[in-house]
N, C-alpha and C positions, 0 to 999 in steps of 0.2 A: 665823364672824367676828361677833363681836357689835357694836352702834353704836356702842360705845364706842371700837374699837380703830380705825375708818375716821372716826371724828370729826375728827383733824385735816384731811385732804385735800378735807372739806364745807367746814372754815373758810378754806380756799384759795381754792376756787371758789368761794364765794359770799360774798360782801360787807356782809351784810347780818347777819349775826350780832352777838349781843350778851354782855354781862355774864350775865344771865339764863340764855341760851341755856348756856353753859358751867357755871355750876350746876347746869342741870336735868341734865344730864349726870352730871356728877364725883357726880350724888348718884343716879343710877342711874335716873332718872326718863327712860326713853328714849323711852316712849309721848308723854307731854307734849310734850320736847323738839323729838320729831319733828313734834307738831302746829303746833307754834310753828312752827319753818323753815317748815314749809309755807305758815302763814300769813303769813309776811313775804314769802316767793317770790311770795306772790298777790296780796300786796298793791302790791308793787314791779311788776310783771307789770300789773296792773291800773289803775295808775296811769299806768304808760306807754301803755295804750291808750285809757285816756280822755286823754290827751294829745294823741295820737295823731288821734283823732276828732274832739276840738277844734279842734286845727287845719284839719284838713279843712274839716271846716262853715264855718270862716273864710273859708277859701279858696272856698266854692260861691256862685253868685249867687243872687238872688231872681229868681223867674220874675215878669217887670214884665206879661204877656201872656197870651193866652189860646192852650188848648194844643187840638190834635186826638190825639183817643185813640180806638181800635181795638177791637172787642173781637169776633174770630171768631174762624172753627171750625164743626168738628160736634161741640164737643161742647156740654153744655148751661151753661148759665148765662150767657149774654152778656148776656141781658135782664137780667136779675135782678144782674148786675153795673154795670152803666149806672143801675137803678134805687138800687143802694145807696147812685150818689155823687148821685144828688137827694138820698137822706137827709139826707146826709154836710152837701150846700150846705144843706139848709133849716135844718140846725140850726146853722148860722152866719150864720144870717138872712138868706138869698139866693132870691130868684126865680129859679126856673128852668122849662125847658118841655121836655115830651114829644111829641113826635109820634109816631107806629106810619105806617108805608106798610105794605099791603098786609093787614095785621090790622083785622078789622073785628068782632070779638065782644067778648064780655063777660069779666076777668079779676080776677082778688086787686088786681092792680097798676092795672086803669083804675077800679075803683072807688074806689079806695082813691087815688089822686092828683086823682081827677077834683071829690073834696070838699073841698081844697086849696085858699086863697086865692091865695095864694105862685107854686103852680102853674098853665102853662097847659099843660094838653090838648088835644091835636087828633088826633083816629082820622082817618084821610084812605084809609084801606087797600079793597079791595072782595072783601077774603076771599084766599083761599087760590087758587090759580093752577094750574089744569088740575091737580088733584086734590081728592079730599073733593068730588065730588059737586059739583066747580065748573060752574056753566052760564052763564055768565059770557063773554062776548068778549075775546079777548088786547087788542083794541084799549079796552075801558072798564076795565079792569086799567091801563094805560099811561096813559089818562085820568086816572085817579084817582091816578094817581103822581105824573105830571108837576104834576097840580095840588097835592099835599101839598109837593113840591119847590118848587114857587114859594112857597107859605106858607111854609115854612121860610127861604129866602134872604131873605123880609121880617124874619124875627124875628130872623135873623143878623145883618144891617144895623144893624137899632134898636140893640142893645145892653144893651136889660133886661132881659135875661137872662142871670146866671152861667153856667149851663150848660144847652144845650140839646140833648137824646138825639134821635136822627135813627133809630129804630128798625127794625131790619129793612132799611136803605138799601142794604146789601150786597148783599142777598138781591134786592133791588129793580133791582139794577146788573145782577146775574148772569142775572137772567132776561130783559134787554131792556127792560125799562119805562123805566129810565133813562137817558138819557148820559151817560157819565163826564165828558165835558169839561162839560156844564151845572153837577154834581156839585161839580167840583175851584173853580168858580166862583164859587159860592153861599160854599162851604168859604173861599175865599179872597181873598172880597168882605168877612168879618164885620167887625164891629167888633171893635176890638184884643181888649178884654178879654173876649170870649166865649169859652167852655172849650165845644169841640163834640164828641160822643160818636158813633159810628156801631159800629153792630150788624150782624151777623146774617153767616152762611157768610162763605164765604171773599173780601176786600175784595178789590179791585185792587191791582196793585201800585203804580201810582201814586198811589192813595192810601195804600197803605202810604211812601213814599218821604217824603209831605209830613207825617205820625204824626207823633206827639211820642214818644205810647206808643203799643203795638201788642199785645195780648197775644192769642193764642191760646189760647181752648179746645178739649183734645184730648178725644176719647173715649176713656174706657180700659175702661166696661163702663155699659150702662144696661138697665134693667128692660125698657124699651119692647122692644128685641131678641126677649123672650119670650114677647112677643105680651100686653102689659099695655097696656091705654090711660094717657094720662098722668093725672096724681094730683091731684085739689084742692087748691087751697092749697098746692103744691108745683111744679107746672108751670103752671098759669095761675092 
């Protein structure tokens, strides 16, 4: 069956044909023609979806507030994802601040924010927690949390800061240093328009419940497994 002979039953079903279209045909030009329907199908097609979308967007509100977002797991990138939306805010001319709990070395990311006007820095961390050669007391780990935790609930309060990353808080939960109820306090004392970030393993669920966003990093395969240290300028 050639285009020719199923052309009418197209002109039935689709509505969108023209003068043109019927030329390109009756003069055997069935490659063309067929390009053509195509493109009117896509264009009709496409036009109803940005219609579509329009309206939607009409229909969604403005977020008037500031939002709590999530970012754990074992897999990697939670840091380095909390650090892309400081980019994100400085480049729309926003102050924002970093703290780290329990992190206390040298990285790509604290050198590199800590030269930052925009930004404020505070390391508050005492290292690594009964591993790596820790000699450290569980109780000056819990010290040096609780104190980074109170710094942070001051800077939630004030409110000069767009978005302030709570690094590692998770991790800082799951080990005992912190208490969630102090936690959810601090989180829900801020001032309206702070955007607050929290990192690191797996949150609680009641902080997941009060998230706005919540995204999980999973591991689906990492080098370190192989017995590789982690990579400069790529993991710290």
């Amino acid at each position: 069956m050639t285009l020719r002979s199923w052309y009418p039953s197209i002109v039935t079903r689709v509505s969108c044909f023209s003068q043109e279209t019927y030329y390109s045909f009756s003069h055997g030009k069935d490659f063309v023609a067929l390009t053509f329907i195509r493109l009117k199908i896509f264009k009709i097609y496409a036009s109803k979806t940005m219609d579509k979308g329009i309206l939607h967007l009409q229909k969604m509100k403005p977020i008037k507030r500031g939002l709590v977002i999530i970012y754990h797991g074992n897999g990697k990138g939670k840091t380095t994802a909390a650090i892309g939306m400081l980019i994100r805010a400085l480049g729309h001319g926003y102050k924002v601040a970093y703290l780290q709990f329990l992190k206390n070395s040298v990285s790509g990311e604290t050198k590199f924010l800590s030269k930052i006007s925009e930004v404020l820095f505070y390391q508050g961390g005492a290292g690594f927690v009964g591993i790596m050669g820790d000699k450290k007391s569980f109780d000056e780990h819990k010290k040096k949390a609780k104190e980074t935790l109170k710094f942070a609930s001051k800077i939630l309060q004030e409110g000069t800061y767009y978005i302030v990353v709570l690094d590692e808080i998770n991790c800082a939960l799951s080990l005992g240093l912190l208490d969630l109820e102090e936690v959810l306090q601090a989180i829900n004392s801020r001032k309206e328009n702070v955007n607050v970030v929290l990192t690191g393993c797996v949150a609680p669920d009641k902080l997941i419940e009060i998230a706005d966003i919540v995204t999980e990093m999973v591991k689906v395969k990492h080098i370190y497994d192989q017995g590789y240290l982690a990579k400069i300028g790529v993991d710290f």
